[in-house]
C-alpha positions in Angstrom: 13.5 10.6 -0.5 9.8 11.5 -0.3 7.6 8.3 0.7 3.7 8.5 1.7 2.6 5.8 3.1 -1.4 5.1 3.8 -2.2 3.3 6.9 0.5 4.4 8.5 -0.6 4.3 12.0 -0.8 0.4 12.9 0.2 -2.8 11.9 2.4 -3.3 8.8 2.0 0.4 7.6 3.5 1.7 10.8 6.2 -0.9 10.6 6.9 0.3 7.0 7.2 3.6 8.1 9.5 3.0 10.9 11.8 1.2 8.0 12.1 4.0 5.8 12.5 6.8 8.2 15.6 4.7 9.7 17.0 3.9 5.9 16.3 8.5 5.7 13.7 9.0 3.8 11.3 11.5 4.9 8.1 9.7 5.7 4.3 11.3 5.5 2.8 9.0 7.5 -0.8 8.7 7.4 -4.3 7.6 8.8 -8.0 8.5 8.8 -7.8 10.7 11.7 -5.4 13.8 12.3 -4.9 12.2 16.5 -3.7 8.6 15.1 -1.3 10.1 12.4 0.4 12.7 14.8 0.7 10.3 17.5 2.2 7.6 14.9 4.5 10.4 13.7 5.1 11.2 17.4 6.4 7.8 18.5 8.0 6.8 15.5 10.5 9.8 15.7 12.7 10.1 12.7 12.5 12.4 10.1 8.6 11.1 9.9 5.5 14.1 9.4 1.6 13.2 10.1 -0.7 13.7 7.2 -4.6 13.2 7.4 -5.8 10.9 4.6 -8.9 8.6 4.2 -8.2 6.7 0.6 -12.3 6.5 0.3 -12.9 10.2 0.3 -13.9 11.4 -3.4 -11.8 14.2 -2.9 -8.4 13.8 -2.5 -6.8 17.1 -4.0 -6.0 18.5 -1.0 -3.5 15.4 0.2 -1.8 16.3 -2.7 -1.6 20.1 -2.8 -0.4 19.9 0.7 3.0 17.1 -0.6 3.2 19.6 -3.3 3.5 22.8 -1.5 5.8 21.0 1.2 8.4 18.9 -0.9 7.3 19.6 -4.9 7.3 15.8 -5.6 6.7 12.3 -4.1 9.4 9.3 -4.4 7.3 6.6 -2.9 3.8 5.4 -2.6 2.7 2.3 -0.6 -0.7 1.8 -0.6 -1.2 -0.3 2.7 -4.5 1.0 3.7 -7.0 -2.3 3.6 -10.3 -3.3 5.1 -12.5 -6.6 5.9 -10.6 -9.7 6.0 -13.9 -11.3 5.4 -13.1 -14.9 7.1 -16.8 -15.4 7.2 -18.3 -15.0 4.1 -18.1 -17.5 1.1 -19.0 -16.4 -2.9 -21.7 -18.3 -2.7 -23.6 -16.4 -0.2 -21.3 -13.2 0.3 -23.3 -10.1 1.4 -22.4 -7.4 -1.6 -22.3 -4.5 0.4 -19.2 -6.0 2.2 -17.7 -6.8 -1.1 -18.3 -3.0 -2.3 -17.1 -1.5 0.5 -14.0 -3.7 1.0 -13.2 -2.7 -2.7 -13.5 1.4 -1.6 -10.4 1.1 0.2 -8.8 -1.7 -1.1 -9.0 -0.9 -5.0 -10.7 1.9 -5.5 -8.6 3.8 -2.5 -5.3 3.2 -4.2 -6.4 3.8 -8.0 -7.9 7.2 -7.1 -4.8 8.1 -5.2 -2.0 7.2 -7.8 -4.0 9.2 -10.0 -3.9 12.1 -7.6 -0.4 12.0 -7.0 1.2 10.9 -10.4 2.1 14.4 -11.5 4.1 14.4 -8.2 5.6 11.0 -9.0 6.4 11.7 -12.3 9.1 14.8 -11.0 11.0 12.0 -8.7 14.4 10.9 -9.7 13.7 7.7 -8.7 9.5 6.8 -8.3 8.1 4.0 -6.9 4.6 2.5 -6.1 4.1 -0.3 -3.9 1.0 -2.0 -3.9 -0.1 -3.9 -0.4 -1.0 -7.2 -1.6 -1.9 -10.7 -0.5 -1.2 -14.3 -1.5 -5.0 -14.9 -1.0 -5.1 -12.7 -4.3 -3.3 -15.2 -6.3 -5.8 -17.5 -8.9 -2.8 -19.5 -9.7 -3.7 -20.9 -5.9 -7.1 -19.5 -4.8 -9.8 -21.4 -3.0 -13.2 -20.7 -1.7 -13.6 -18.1 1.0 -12.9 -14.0 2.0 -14.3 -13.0 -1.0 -14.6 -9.2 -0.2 -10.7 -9.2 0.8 -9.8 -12.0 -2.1 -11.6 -10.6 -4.9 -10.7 -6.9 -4.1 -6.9 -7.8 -3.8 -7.2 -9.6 -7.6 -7.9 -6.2 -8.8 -5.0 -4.5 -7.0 -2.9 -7.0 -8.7 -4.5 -6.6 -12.1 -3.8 -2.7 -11.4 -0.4 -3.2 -10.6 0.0 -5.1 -13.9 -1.5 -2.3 -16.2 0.1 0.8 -14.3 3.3 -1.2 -14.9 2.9 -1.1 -18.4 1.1 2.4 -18.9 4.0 3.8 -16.4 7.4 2.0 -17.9 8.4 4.5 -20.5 7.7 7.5 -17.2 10.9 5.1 -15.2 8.0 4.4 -12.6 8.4 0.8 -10.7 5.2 -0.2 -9.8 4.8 -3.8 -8.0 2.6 -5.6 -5.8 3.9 -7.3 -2.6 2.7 -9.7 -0.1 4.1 -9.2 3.4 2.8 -12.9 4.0 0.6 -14.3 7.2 1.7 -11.5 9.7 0.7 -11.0 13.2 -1.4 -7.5 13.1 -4.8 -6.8 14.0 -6.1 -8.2 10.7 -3.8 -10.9 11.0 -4.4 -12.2 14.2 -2.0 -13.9 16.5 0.2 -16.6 15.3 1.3 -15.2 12.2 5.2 -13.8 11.2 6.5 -10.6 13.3 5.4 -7.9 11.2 9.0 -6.9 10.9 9.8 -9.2 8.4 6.7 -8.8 6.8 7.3 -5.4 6.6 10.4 -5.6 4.8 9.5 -7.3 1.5 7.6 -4.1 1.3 10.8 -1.9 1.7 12.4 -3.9 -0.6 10.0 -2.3 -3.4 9.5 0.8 -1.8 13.7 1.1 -3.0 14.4 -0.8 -6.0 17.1 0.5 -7.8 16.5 2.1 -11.3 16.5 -0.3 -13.5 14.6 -2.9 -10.8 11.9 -5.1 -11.6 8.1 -4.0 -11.9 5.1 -5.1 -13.1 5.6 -8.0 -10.5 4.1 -9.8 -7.3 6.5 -10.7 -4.4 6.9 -11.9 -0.7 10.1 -11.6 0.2 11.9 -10.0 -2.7 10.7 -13.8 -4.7 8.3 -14.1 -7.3 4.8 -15.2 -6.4 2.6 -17.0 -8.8 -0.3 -14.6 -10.4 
């Protein structure tokens, strides 16, 4: 199995990675410089291969000529890569450029690439798409606060929900997960080990056909929207 995932070179994305190479899948691990994903592919071992991708550039052909020419299809997709927990912002006063930029990477990032790499998707036995999520996201709970990370996470989730649907009849499982309060450089200390935060997001990196999508989980449970 093919998996790319973005953001491969710290924190939950590099634990990710480390998950799926040990369960064999061939993983492109990657980050916005060439250095940080060939050292990440270095350490990590495995069957794992460094790939230079920035999910903001408007041109992302190239990432996907490059899976093509080398495997001729992609199994998996996690789209990890995220930006600006904004912890000090509220609504109320929140600085817009923040907002827009957070959204770049966080929505924008991950819609332009599944459109990129769908052809490549739809020739896998077996495709999956894993959106990196957050609780924060959920209106069923959501407060005041981080509204750069909050409001650009509600989109991923609405995204999750229409690629679901657009992608069913293609057998493509497309969910959102929430690796919970992990202890990462976004993070901070005093959260989860990213271990087990990491593998809610295997879980849905390799459902079984037939699996659930459309859906928003921590843990392999249910979350409320």
């Amino acid at each position: 199995m093919i998996a790319l995932v973005t953001g491969a070179n710290r924190g939950i994305g590099r634990e990710v990675s480390r998950q799926l190479a040990a369960a064999g899948h061939t993983v492109l691990v990657t980050a916005r410089s060439a250095k940080a994903a060939e050292e990440t592919a270095r350490e990590l071992g495995h069957d794992t291969v460094p790939l230079l991708l920035d999910v903001t550039a408007a041109d992302l052909a190239d990432v996907a000529a490059e899976v093509d020419e080398r495997y001729g299809r992609l199994d998996t997709l996690v789209n990890n890569a995220a930006i600006t927990y904004d912890t000090w912002q509220r609504a109320v006063e929140a600085d817009l450029d923040v907002v827009r930029e957070a959204a770049e990477t966080n929505l924008y990032g991950p819609w332009r690439l599944i459109q990129t790499l769908l052809p490549l998707l739809r020739r896998s036995e077996h495709p999956r798409i894993v959106n990196v999520s957050s609780e924060a996201a959920s209106l069923t709970n959501m407060g005041g606060g981080t509204p750069a990370y909050n409001a650009s996470k509600v989109g991923l989730n609405a995204l999750t929900r229409m690629l679901a649907a657009e992608l069913r009849g293609d057998g493509i499982l497309v969910n959102a997960v929430c690796p919970g309060w992990v202890a990462t450089d976004m993070g901070g200390p005093g959260g989860r080990p990213v271990t087990d935060g990491a593998a809610g997001i295997v879980w849905a990196a390799t459902l079984p056909d037939g699996g659930p999508t459309g859906g928003f989980f921590r843990d392999g449970r249910p979350l409320p929207w």
